[in-house]
C-alpha positions as CSV (number, residue, x, y, z in Angstrom):
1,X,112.9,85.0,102.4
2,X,115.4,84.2,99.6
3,X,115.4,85.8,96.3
4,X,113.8,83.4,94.4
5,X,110.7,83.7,97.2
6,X,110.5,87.2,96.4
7,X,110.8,87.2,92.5
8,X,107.7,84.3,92.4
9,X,105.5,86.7,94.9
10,X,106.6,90.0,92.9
11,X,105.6,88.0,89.4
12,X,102.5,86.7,91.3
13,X,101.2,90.8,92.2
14,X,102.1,91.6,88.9
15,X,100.0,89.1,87.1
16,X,97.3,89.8,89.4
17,X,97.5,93.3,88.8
18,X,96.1,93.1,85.3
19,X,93.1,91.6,87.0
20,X,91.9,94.8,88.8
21,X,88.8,96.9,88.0
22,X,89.5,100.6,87.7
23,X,88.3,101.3,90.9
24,X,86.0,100.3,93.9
25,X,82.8,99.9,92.6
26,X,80.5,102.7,95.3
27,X,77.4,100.0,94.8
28,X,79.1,97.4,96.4
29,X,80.1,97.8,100.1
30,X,83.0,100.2,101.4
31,X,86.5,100.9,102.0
32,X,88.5,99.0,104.6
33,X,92.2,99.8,105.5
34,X,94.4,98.3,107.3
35,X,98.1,100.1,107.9
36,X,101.0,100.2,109.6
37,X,103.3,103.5,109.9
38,X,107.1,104.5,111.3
39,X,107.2,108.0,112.3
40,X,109.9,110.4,113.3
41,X,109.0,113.8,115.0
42,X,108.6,116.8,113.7
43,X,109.7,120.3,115.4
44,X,111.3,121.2,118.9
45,X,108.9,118.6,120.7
46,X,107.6,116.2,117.8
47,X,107.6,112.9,118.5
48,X,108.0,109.7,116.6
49,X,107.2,105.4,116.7
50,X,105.1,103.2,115.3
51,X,101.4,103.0,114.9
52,X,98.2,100.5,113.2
53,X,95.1,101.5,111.8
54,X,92.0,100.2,110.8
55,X,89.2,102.4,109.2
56,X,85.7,101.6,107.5
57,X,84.8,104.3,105.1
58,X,80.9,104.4,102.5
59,X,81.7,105.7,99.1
60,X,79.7,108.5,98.6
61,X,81.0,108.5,95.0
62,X,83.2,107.1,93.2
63,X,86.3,109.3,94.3
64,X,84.7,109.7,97.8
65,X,84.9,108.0,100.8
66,X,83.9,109.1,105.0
67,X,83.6,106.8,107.9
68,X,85.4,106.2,110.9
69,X,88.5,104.6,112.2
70,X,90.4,103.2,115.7
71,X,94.3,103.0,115.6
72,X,97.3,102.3,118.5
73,X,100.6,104.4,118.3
74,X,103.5,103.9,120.5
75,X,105.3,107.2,121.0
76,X,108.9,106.4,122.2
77,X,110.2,110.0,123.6
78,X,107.3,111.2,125.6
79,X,106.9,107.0,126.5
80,X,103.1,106.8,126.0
81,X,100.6,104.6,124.0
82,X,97.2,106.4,122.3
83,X,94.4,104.7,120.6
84,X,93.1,107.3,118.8
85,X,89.3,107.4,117.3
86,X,88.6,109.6,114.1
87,X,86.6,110.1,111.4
88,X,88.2,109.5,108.3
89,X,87.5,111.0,104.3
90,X,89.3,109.8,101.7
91,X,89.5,111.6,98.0
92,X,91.2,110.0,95.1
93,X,91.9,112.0,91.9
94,X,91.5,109.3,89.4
95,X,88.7,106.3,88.8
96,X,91.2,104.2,87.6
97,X,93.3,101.4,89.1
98,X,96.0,103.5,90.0
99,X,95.1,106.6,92.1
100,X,96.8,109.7,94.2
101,X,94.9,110.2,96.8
102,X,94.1,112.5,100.3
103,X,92.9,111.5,103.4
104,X,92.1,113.5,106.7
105,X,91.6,111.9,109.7
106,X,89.8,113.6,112.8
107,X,89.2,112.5,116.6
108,X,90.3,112.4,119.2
109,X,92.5,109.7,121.5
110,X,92.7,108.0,124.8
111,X,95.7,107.7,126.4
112,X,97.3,105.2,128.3
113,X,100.7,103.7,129.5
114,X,102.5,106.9,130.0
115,X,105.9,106.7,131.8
116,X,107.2,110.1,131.7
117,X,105.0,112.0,133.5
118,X,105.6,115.2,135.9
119,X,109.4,114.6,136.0
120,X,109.7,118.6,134.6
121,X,112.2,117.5,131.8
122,X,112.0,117.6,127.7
123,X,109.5,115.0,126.7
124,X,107.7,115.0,129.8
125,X,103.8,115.2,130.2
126,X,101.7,116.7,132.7
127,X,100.0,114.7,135.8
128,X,96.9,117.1,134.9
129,X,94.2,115.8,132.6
130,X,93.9,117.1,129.0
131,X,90.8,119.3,128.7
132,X,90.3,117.3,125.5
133,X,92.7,115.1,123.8
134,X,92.8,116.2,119.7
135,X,93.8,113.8,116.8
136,X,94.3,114.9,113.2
137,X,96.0,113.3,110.3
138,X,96.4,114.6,107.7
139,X,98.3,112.6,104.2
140,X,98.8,112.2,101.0
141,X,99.2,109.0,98.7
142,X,98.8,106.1,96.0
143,X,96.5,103.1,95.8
144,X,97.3,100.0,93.5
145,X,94.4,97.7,92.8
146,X,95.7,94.0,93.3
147,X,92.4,92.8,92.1
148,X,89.2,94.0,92.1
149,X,88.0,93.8,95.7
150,X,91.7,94.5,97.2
151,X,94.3,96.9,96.9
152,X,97.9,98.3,97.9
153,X,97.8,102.3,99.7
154,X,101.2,103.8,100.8
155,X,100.8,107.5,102.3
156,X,103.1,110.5,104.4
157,X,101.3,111.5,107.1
158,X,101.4,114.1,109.6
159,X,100.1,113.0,113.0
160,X,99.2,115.3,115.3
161,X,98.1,114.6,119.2
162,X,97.4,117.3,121.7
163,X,99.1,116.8,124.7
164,X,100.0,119.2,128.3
165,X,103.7,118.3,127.7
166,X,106.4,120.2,129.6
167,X,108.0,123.3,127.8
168,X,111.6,123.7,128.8
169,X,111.3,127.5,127.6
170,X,108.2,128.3,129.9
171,X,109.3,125.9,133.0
172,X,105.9,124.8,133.0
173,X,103.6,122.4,131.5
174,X,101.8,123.5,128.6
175,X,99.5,122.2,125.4
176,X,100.8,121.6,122.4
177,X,100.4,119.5,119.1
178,X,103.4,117.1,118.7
179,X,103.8,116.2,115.4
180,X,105.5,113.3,113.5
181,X,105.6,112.9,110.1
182,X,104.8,109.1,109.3
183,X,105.5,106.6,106.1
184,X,102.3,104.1,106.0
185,X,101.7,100.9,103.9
186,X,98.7,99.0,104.0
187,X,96.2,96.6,102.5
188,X,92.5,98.2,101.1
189,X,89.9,95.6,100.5
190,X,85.9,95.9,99.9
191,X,83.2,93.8,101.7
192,X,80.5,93.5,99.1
193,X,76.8,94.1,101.2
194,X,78.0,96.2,103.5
């Protein structure tokens, strides 16, 4: 895109902007998000990549939100796909058009398309099942109301999935949470009726 491109969306958000409602009316439908995020691990065997997200949330009020969600992440050190499934709360501290915000997410995640498995090295998983695989997600962010119905949310994360991954300390194969701290952006919109 070339600059000019750029400057006529920008101008176009910003007009729209002044359009928004404070906030999501709690009457009228839920909360759907859909994100994308870029990771980098966290600690001795964190691991990072990229992941997508789509959740469905009620508002119980108008600062709080619960439902459920389904996601794909890539991890690109232990070479293995998830599709997580949670449940999913959001808070936000202000009923205005610009809000902070927490989210937790909760579940847990099928895995699928590993390629480093029992080779006994860093970054390595176990050939053994999982007793049970454990997703959480925890962030912290801002949401921008575009217009009344749709918004802008951008979040840091903390993903966490429990994995048997090898432990070059132990020699053997062990569970652990491997963390990655994520940067997500994403699009919030309401579907009145729902």
């Amino acid at each position: 895109m070339n600059k000019k491109t750029i400057i006529t969306i920008l101008l176009a958000l910003v007009t729209m902007a002044g359009q928004g409602q404070t906030s999501f009316d709690p009457e009228e439908g839920c909360l759907n998000v859909v994100e994308v995020s870029y990771a980098k691990g966290v600690g001795e065997y964190g691991d990072g990549g990229l992941s997508a997200n789509y959740l469905h949330e009620k508002f119980i009020n108008e600062r709080f939100s619960i439902g459920a969600g389904i996601g794909y992440s890539h991890h690109k050190n232990y070479k293995f796909s998830a599709i997580p499934i949670y449940l999913s709360t959001h808070y936000f501290f202000l009923d205005r058009k610009f809000s902070p915000f927490v989210n937790l997410r909760v579940g847990g995640f099928a895995l699928f398309n590993a390629k480093n498995v029992g080779s006994n090295e860093k970054y390595s998983l176990s050939k053994e099942k999982q007793g049970f695989s454990l997703f959480m997600s925890p962030s912290i962010g801002v949401k921008m109301h575009i217009t009344p119905n749709i918004g802008i949310m951008a979040s840091i994360s903390d993903e966490a999935y429990l994995v048997k991954a090898f432990d070059v300390n132990k020699n053997d194969y062990k569970s652990r949470l491997i963390h990655s701290m994520g940067i997500n952006v994403g699009v919030c919109f309401q579907i009145k009726g729902w």
